[in-house]
N, C-alpha and C positions, 0 to 999 in steps of 0.2 A: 667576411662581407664588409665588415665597419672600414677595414683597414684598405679593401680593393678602394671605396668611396673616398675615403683621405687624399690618395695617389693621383687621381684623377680629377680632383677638385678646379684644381688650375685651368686645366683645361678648356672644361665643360661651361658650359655658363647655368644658373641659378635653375632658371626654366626648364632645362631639361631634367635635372633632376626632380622638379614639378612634376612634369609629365612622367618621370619613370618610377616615382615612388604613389602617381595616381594607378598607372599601368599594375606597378605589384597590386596594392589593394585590391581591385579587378579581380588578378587572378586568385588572388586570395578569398574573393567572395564568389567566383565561380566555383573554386574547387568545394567551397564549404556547401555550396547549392548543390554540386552535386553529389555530395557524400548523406548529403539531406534525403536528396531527389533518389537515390540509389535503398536507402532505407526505407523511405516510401513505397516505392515500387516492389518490393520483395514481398511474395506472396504470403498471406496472414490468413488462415480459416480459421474465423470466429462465427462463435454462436448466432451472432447479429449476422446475417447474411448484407443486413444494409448500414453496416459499422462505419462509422466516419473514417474518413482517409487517416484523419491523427489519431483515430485510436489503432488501426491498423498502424500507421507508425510506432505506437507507446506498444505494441505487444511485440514488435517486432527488436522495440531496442529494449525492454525487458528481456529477451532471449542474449541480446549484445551482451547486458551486462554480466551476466550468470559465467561468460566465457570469459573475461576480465578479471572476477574477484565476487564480490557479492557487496550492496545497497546499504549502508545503518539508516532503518526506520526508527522513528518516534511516535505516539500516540499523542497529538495534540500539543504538538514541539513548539509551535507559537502562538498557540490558546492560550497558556496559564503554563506557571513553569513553580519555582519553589520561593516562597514569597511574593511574587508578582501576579498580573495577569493582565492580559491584553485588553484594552478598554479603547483600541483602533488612535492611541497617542502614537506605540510605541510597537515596532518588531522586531523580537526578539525569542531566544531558545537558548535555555536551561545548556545543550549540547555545545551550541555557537558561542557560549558564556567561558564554556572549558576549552574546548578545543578549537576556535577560530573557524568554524566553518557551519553550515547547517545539513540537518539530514540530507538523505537523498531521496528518504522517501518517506511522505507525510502522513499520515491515518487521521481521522475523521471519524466519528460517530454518529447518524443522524438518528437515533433511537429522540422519539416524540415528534418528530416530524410527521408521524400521519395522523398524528394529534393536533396538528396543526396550530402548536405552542411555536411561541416564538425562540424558543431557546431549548438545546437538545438536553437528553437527562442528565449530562456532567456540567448543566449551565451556562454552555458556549452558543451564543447569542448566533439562530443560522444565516442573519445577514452580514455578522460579524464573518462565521466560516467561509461561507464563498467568496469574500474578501482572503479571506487569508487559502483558497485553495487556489483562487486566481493568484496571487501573489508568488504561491509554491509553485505552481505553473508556468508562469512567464520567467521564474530563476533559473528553470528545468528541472524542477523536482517531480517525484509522481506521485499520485495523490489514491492512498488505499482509503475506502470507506467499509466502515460495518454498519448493523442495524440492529440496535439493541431493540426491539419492537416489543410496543405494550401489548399485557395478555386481552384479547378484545372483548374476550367472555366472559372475564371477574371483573377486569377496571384495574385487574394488577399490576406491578411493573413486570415485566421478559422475567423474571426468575420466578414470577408467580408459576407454579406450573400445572395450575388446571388445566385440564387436556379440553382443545378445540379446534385442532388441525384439520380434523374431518371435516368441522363444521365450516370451514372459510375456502375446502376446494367447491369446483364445480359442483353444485347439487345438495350441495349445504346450504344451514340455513345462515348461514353470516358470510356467504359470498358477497353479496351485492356491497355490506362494508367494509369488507377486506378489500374491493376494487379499488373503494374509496381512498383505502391507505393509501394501496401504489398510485393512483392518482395522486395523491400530495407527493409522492416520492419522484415522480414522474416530474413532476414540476420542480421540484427543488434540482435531478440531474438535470434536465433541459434548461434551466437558468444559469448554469455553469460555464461563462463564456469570459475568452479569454480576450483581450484588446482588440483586436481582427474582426470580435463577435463569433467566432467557431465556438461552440463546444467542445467542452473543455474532457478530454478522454480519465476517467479513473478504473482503478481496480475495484469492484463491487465484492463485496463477500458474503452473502445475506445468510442468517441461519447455522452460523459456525459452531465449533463443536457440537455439531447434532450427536457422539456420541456418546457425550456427557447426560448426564440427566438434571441437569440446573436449567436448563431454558424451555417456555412448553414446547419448543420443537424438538427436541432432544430424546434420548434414548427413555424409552418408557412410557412418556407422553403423546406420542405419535409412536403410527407401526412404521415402518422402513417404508413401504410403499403408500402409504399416508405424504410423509416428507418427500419423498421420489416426484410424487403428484404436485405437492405447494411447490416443490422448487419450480419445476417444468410449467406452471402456469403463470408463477411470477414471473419468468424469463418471457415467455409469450404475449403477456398482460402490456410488460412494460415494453419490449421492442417492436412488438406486433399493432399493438391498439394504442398505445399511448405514445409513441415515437419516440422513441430512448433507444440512441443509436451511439451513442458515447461511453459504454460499457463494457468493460472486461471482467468475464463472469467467473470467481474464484471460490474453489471449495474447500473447506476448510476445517476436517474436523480440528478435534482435541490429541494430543498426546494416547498413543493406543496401547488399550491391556492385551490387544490381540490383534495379530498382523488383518484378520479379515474383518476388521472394523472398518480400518479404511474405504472399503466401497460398499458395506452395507447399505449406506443411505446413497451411493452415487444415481444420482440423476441421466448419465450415460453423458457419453463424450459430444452429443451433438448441444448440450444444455450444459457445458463445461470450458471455460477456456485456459482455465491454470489451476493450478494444484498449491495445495499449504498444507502444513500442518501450525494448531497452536502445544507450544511446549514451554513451560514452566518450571522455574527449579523450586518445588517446595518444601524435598528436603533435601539430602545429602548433596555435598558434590557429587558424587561416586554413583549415586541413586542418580541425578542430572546426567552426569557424562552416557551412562549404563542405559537410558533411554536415546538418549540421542544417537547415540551408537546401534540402536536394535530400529528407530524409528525411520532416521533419515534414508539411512541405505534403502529399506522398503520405498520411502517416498519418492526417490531417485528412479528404482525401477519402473512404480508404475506410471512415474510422468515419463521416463523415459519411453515408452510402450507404445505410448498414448502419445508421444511427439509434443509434449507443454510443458509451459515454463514453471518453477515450483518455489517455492519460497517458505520460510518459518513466517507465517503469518503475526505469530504473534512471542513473544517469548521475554523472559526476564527473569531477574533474581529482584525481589522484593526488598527495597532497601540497601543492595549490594554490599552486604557487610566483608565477600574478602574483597581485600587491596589488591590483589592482580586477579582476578577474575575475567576480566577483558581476554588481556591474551595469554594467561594460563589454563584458564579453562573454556571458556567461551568460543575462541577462536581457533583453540588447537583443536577443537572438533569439528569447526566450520570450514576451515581454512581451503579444503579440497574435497569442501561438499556439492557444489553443484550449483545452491540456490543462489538465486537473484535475491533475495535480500532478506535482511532480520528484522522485523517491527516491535519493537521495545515498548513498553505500556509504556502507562504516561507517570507525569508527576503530577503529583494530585496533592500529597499532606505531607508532613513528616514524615510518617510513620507508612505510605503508601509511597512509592517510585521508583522507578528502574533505569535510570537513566542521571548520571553524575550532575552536579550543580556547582558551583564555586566554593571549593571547600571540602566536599564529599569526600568520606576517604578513598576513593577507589578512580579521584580525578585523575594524576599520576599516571596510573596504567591505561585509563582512559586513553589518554595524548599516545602514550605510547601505542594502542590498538588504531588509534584515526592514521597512527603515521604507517602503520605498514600496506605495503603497494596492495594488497588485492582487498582492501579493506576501502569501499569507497564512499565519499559523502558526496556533495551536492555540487561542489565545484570538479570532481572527478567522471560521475553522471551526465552531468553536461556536456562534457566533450566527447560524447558516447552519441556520435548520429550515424 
């Protein structure tokens, strides 16, 4: 092309060239409009029957990206990183620090928002968050949220686990302030607007690992159809009565001791719109590999079944003490797994993080995991319409 333009130079006079490198841009912003407009338009059955057009877009290139490779998430990648923390001077991630680039996909916490604190329980300020989800937003990242939610009946924190499940569905006695939560929660999604003013689409995960028994919603604490009921009225509460239509609803247990844990507590496919599992390396490699390998394949069939998108919701090695972890272990299980992406806790202390910093031993193979093709961050995502 450079060299057809050299040839012809002579010729032509200046202006045309004006006009013919105005002409390319055009098509070049037609074509992108309609590869836009084309992902748009592709049918999306979500749980929200009245889901915004860009959340239907974000579920739809969630499914894109799963065909491609799969997403590296972060938990709180430009909240607080290892030494630092964001005080709205400066943006930046622990990730971007190693690798030159940022996640692809963002996680969020809003546990004490319906406490109506101004800062969520890991002390990320929530007007500081919606800045930084707007932000993740407009780069083209996507933006996963959990809800660490306080126990309503002790005054506990979420690991308190005096059971009050019963009490906060319909017909209990702490419905009318359980409303109240999703009410504050209602307001913190519906404030989530990107430059345009749209609301701004995430992935919701409310009540994860229910088969664990650490959180009062959790195995023990509630019966399966106690939790079946909280989830299916939260979804109702917030898109039905409170207008929360910017939502993709993801379920998420824990790591399973038994293939039929997984839809024990499912809420049914019409209060569902993507599939996770959280998985953890706590101890061995070997023990790590030996779940992922008995876990994932199940999690593939049943989203496959069910036609949705599925993802490791959450997953890490504490500290990352091996040096190739990345793509010795990590990725040789991923590699041709399916999912749309891996969300890596956060960095939080020394002695807590899952996710390389400058210096980390396990930076090295880091780089080497960002650089291979099905392996995507945020400037890869992006070009994903």
């Amino acid at each position: 092309m450079s060299r057809y333009f050299h040839k012809v130079a002579p010729i032509f006079p200046y202006k045309f060239y004006s006009r013919l490198s105005m002409l390319f841009l055009i098509l070049v912003s037609v074509q992108s409009c309609k590869s836009t407009t084309a992902l748009m338009k592709k049918e999306a059955s979500l749980t929200d029957t009245q889901a915004t057009r860009e959340t239907k877009y974000l579920f739809n290139k969630i499914k894109e990206i799963a065909k491609q490779g799969y997403g590296f998430g972060h938990q709180d990648a430009t909240a607080y990183g290892m030494g630092w923390k964001n005080k709205a001077k400066e943006y930046r991630s622990d990730v971007n620090d190693v690798a030159g680039d940022y996640p692809a996909v963002y996680g969020f916490d809003i546990g004490h928002v319906e406490l109506g604190n101004i800062q969520n329980l890991d002390t990320v300020n929530f007007g500081q968050m919606k800045k930084l989800i707007q932000k993740a937003d407009n780069a083209g990242g996507i933006i996963s949220l959990s809800w660490h939610a306080h126990n309503l009946i002790s005054g506990g924190s979420t690991w308190d686990t005096t059971a009050f499940v019963k009490h906060i569905i319909k017909g209990g006695s702490l419905h009318t302030p359980y409303r109240a939560w999703l009410l504050r929660v209602a307001d913190f999604l519906n404030d989530l607007k990107d430059k345009r003013g749209n609301a701004i689409p995430v992935v919701f995960r409310p009540y994860h690992e229910m088969n664990g028994a650490w959180f009062w919603w959790g195995a023990g604490n509630c019966t399966p159809e106690e939790y079946k009921t909280l989830w299916r009225e939260t979804v109702d509460i917030l898109s039905r009565e409170f207008g929360v239509h910017n939502v993709i609803y993801a379920y998420s247990p824990n790591g399973l001791n038994h293939p039929e844990d997984f839809l024990r507590y499912y809420p049914g496919d019409d209060y569902v719109d993507m599939l996770g599992l959280d998985i953890y390396q706590h101890g061995t490699t070997e023990e790590f590999v030996e779940q992922l390998r008995r876990d994932i394949p199940l999690l593939k069939k049943i989203a496959t079944e069910k036609d949705m998108p599925y993802a490791l919701t959450e997953v890490g090695l504490n500290t990352i003490p091996v040096p190739d972890w990345w793509t010795q272990v990590f990725d040789k299980e991923m590699a041709n797994s399916g999912i749309a992406w891996a969300l890596f806790w956060r960095n939080a202390w020394p002695d807590h993080y899952f996710a390389p910093f400058t210096g980390q031993g396990s930076s090295e193979d880091f780089v080497r995991f960002k650089k291979l093709p099905h392996v995507l961050f945020l400037k890869e995502v992006k070009r994903i319409k």
